[in-house]
Wavefront OBJ file of the C-alpha trace (Angstrom):
o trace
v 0.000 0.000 0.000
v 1.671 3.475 -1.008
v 1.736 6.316 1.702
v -0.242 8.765 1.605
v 1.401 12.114 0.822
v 1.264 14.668 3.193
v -0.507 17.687 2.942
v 1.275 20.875 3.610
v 0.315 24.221 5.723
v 0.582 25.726 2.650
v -1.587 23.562 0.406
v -4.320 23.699 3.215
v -3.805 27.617 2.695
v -3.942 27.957 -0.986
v -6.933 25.463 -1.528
v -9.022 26.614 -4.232
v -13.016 27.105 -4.677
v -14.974 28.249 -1.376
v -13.251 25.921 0.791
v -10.212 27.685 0.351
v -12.028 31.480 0.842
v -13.755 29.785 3.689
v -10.409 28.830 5.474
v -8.303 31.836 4.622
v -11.433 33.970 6.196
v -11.644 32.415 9.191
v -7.694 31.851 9.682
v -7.525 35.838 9.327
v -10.247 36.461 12.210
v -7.906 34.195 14.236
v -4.954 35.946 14.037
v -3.710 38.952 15.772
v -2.242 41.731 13.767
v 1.422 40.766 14.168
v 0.825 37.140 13.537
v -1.086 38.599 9.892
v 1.845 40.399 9.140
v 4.813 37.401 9.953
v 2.083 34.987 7.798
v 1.850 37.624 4.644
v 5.773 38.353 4.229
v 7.915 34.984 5.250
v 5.889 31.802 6.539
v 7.988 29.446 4.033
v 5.504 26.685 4.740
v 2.297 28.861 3.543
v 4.458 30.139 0.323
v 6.618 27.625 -0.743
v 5.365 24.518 -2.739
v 5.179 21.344 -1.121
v 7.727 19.835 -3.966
v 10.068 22.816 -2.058
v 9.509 21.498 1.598
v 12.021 19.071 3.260
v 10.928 15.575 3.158
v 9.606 14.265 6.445
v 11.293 11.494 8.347
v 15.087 10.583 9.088
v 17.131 11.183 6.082
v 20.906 12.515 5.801
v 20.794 13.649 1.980
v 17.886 15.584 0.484
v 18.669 15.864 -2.536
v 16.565 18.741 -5.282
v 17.419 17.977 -8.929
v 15.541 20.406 -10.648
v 16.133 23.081 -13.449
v 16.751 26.753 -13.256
v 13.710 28.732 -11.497
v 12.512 26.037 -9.034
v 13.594 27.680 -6.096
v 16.312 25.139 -5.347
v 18.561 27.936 -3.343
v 15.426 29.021 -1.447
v 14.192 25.771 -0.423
v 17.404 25.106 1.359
v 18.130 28.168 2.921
v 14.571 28.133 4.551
v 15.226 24.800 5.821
v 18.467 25.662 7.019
v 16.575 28.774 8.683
v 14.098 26.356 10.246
v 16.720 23.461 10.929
v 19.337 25.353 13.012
v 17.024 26.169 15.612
v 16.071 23.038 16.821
v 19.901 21.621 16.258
v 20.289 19.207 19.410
v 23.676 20.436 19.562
v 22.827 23.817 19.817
v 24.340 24.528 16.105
v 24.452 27.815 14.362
v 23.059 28.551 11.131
v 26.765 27.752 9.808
v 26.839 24.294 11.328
v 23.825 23.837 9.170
v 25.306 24.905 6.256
v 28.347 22.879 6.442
v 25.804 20.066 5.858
v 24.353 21.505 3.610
v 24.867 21.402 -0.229
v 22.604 23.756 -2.491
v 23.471 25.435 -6.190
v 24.423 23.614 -9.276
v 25.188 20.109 -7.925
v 24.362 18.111 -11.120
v 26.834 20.080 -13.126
v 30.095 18.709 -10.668
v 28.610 15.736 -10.903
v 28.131 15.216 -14.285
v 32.227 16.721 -14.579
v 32.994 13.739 -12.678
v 31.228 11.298 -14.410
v 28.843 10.517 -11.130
v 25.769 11.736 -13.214
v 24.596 10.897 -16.549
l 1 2 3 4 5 6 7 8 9 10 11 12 13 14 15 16 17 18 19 20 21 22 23 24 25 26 27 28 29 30 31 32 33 34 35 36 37 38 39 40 41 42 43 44 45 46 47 48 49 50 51 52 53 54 55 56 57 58 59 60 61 62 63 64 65 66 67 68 69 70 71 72 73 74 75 76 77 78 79 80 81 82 83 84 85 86 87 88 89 90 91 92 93 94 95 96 97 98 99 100 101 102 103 104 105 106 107 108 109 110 111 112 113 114 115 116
């Protein structure tokens, strides 16, 4: 049986038809002005696309092979944004970037014949 994918915040935001009006009207009577502000200019989970989130589970590589305009530069730095945080070694956003590989990847692979 295949797994169900998950649904994102932000796929549960942009819904489309009344349900999404419905839910976007409501979630804005919830929230207090500061919250409305902090959704509407950097909530990476309400803006990004769910093919941009990190996978969820246990994994060490995570690994975006996608062409030019995907958002491959901004997918990782928000998740090393959200990642560093909650480092259980107390990490900085650099120790998070030392694991961290993001830009043209394929093309150094391809140069050393470990992508075809």
């Amino acid at each position: 049986m295949a797994a169900r994918p998950r649904e994102s915040r932000g796929s549960w935001f942009r819904a489309e038809g009344d349900v999404g009006v419905i839910r976007r009207r409501d979630l804005d009577k919830a929230l207090q002005p500061h919250e409305r502000e902090a959704l509407g200019s950097w909530h990476w989970e309400v803006w990004g696309r769910d093919e941009q989130l990190a996978p969820p589970g246990d994994w060490r590589v995570w690994l975006i092979c996608a062409g030019r305009g995907f958002g491959k530069t901004r997918a990782g730095a928000e998740w090393v944004r959200a990642d560093a945080p909650t480092e259980p070694s107390g990490g900085s956003v650099i120790d998070a970037e030392a694991r961290t590989a993001i830009g043209e990847v394929v093309a150094v692979l391809r140069q050393f014949g470990l992508f075809v």
